[in-house]
C-alpha positions in Angstrom: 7.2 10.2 -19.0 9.3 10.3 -21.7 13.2 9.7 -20.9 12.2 8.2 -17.6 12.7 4.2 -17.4 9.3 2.8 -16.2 9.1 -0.3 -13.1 7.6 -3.1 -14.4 4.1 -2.8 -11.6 1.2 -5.3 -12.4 -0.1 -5.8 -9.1 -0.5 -2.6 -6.8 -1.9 -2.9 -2.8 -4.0 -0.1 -1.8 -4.4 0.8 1.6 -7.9 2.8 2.8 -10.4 2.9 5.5 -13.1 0.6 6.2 -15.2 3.2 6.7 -16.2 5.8 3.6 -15.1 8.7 5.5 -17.3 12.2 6.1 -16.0 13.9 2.6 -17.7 12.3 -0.1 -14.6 13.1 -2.7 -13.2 10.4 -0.7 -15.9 7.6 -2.1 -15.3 9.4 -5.2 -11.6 9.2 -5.5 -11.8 5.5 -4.2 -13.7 4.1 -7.4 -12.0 6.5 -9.5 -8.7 5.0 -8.3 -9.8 1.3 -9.4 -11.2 2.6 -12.9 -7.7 3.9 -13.2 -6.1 0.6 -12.2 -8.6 -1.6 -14.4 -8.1 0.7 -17.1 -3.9 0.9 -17.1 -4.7 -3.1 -16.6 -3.3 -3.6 -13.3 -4.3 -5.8 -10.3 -5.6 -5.4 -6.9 -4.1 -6.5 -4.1 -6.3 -5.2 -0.8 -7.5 -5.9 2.8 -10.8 -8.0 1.7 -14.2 -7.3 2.7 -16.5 -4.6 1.0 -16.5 -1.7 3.9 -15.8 2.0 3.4 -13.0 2.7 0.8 -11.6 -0.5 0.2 -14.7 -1.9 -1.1 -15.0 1.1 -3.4 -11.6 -0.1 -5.3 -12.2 -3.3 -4.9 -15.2 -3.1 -7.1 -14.2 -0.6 -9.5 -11.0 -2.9 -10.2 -13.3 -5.8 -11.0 -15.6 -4.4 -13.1 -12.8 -3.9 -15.4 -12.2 -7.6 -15.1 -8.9 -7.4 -13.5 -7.8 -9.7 -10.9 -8.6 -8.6 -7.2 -7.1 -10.7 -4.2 -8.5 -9.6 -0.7 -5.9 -10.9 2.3 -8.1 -10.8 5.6 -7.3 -12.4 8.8 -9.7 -15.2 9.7 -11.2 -13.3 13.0 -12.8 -11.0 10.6 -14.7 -13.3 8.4 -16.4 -14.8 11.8 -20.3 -13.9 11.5 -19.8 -11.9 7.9 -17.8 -9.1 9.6 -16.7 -7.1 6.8 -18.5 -8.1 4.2 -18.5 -10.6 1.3 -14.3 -9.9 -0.7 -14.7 -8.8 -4.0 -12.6 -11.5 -5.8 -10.4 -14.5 -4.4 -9.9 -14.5 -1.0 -6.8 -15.7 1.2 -7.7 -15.8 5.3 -4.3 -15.4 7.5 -4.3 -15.5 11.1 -2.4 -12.8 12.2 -2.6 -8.9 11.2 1.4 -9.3 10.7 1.1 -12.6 8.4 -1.5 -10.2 6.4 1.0 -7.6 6.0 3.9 -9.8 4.8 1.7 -11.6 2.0 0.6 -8.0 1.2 4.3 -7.0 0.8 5.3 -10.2 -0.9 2.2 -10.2 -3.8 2.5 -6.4 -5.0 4.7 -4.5 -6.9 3.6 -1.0 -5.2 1.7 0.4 -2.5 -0.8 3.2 -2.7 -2.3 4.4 0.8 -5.9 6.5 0.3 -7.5 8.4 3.4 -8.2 5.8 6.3 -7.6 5.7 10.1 -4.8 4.0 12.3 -4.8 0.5 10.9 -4.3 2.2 7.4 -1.2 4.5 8.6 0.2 1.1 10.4 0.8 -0.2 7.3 1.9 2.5 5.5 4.2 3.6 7.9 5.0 -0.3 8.2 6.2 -0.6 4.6 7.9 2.4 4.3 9.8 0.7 7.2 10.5 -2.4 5.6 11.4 -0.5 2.2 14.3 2.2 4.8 15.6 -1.8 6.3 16.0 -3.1 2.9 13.4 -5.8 3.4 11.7 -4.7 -0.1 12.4 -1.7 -2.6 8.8 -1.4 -3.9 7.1 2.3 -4.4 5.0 3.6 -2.0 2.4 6.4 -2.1 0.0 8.7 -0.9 -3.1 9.6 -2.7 -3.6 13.1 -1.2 -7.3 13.3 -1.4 -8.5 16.9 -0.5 -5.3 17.5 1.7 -6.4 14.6 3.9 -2.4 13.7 4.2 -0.9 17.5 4.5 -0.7 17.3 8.1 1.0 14.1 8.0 3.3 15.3 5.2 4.1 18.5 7.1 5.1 15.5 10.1 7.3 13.4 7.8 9.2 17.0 6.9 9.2 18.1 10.0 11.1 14.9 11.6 13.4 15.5 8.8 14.1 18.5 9.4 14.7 17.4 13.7 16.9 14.7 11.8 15.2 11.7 12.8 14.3 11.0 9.1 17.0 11.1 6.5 16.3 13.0 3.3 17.2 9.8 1.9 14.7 7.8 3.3 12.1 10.8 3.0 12.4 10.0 -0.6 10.4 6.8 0.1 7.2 8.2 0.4 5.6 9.5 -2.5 2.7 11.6 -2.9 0.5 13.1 -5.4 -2.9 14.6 -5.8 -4.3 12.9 -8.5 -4.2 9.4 -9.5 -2.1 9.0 -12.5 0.3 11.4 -11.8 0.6 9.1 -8.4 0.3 6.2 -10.6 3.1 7.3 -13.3 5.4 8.5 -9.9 5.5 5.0 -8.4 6.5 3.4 -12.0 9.6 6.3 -12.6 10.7 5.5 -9.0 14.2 4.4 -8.4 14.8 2.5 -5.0 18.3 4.6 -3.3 18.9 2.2 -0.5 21.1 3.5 2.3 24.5 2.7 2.0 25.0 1.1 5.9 21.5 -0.8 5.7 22.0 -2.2 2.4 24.4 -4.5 4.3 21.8 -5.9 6.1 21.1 -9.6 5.4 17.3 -10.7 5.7 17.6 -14.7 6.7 14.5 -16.8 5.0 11.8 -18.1 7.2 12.4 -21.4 8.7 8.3 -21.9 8.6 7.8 -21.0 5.0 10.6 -21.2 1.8 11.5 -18.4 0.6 9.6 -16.2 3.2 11.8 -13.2 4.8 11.9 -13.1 8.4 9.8 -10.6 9.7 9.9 -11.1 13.4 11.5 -8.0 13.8 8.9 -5.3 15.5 9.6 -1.9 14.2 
């Protein structure tokens, strides 16, 4: 990437299924994705738990011996739900409170294939990132054109003018993992000019916390 600054990324959250998925290049590109972290030295922030996908990275990452937090709400840990988190382990109580530490602990976001609760918060922090709440890199890891469709969507509502090429720029994809990787560090936040001006007031409940309460 030579001429192109680099962002400063140590900790990335990935985003996946808690289930494997029927393609096994899915499994496959989940550990491979974690080598890739554990080898370029970055940390995991993730979901918790050991199902599907995310215990795939989760694992890889550590074996490199790089740090791995998993952020689960308490209601899954009742009767060993998903599993036993690869790492150290924060409980929340709400799904919301998990996305906000998620948001507040990483420096990127990559989403691998998964199901509704993985496009929630995708589609949550690209959100957050159009309002100005954060201006971290977000990104696809198109697996086997497991995204396309989606992709083709995100156009498409561009195109129908409900998405602004600007804020299309905010979701980045790629189909292999460093390319994605060396994307999300040469990204450059372009904010939109009228919600620039917007003014996130700290939590009352928690210093320095932005206030969230907004449903999107």
């Amino acid at each position: 990437m030579e001429g192109v600054s680099v962002r400063k990324i140590k900790k990335f959250c990935v985003f996946c299924g808690a289930n494997s998925g029927k393609d096994v290049a899915f499994v496959n590109a989940a550990f491979h994705l974690g080598e890739v972290l554990g080898k370029r030295k970055f940390d995991l922030v993730y979901g918790g738990g050991k199902l599907g996908l995310m215990g795939c990275v989760s694992t890889a990452v550590a074996q490199h011996e790089r740090q791995v937090l998993g952020i689960i709400p308490s209601a899954f840990t009742i009767n060993n739900l998903v599993g036993e988190t690869c790492g150290k382990e924060i409980k929340v109580a709400t799904m919301q409170e998990r996305l906000v530490m998620m948001m507040e602990l990483s420096d990127a976001f990559i989403a691998l294939p998964g199901g509704f609760g993985t496009l929630e918060e995708l589609f949550q922090m690209i959100s957050w990132a159009q309002l100005n709440i954060h201006n971290k890199p977000i990104g696809v890891l198109n697996i086997n054109g497991f995204f396309n469709g989606l992709l083709s969507f995100v156009d498409h509502a561009v195109k129908q003018e409900f998405i602004t090429p600007r804020a299309r720029k905010i979701l980045i994809s790629a189909t292999t993992t460093d390319e994605l990787v060396d994307k999300l560090q040469a990204f450059r936040f372009e904010p939109d000019p009228a919600l620039s001006k917007l003014k996130w007031s700290p939590s009352s409940s928690q210093k320095e916390k932005l206030d969230l309460t907004l449903r999107l």
